[in-house]
N, C-alpha and C positions, 0 to 999 in steps of 0.2 A: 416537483421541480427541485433542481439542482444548481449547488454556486458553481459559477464556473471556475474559478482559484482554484488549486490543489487546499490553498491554506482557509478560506469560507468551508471546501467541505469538510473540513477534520473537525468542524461543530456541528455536524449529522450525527444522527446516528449512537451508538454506544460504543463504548472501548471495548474489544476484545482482545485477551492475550493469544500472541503468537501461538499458542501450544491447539487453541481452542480454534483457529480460522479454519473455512470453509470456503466453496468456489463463490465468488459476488462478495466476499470484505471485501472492504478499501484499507492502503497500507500507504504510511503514508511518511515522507524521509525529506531529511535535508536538501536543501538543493546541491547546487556546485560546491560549496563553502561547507566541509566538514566543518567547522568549528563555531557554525550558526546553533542556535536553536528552533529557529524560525523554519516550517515546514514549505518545501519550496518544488517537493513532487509527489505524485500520488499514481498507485497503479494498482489494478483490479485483480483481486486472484482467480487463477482458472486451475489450477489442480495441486490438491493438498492431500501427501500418502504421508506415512512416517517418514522425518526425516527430512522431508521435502516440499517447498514452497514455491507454486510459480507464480509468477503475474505478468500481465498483460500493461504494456505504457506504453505512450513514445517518448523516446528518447535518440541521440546522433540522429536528427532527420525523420525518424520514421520509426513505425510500430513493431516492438519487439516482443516476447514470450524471457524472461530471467528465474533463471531458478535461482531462490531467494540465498538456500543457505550457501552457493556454493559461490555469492557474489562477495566479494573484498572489495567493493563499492557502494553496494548495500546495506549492506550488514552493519556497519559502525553509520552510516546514514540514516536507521530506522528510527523514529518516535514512535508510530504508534500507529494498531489498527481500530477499524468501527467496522460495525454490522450494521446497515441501513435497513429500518423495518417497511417491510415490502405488505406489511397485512397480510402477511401468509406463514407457518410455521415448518 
């Protein structure tokens, strides 16, 4: 089971750094309020090459795909990701 908050679940799981994610972290950012510290969204990655980071949230209404590095939304929004242990390697 899982918190339903963006902000319960950024106490899953283990920290992984950016350079190190794979598809299933969670990444998780400010909300509206850049100048929060307080984690206010969270979105699933679905494909991670060099260079590039997407993930899966909703956000304006409805379910998007964001490629991480190329968002000037994101980006200065990011705190931090986890790896949720699935019992599987």
């Amino acid at each position: 089971s899982l918190a339903r908050s963006s902000y319960s679940m950024a106490e899953y799981g283990k920290t992984v750094k950016l350079a190190d994610l794979r598809p299933g972290d969670l990444m998780f950012f400010k909300g509206s309020n850049a100048k929060s510290t307080k984690i206010g969204h969270v979105g699933l990655v679905v494909e991670v090459s060099p260079g590039l980071i997407k993930f899966i949230h909703s956000a304006n209404g409805g379910v998007q795909i964001t490629t991480f590095n190329k968002s000037k939304y994101y980006v200065p929004r990011f705190i931090k990701a986890t790896r949720l242990d699935y019992g599987e390697e």
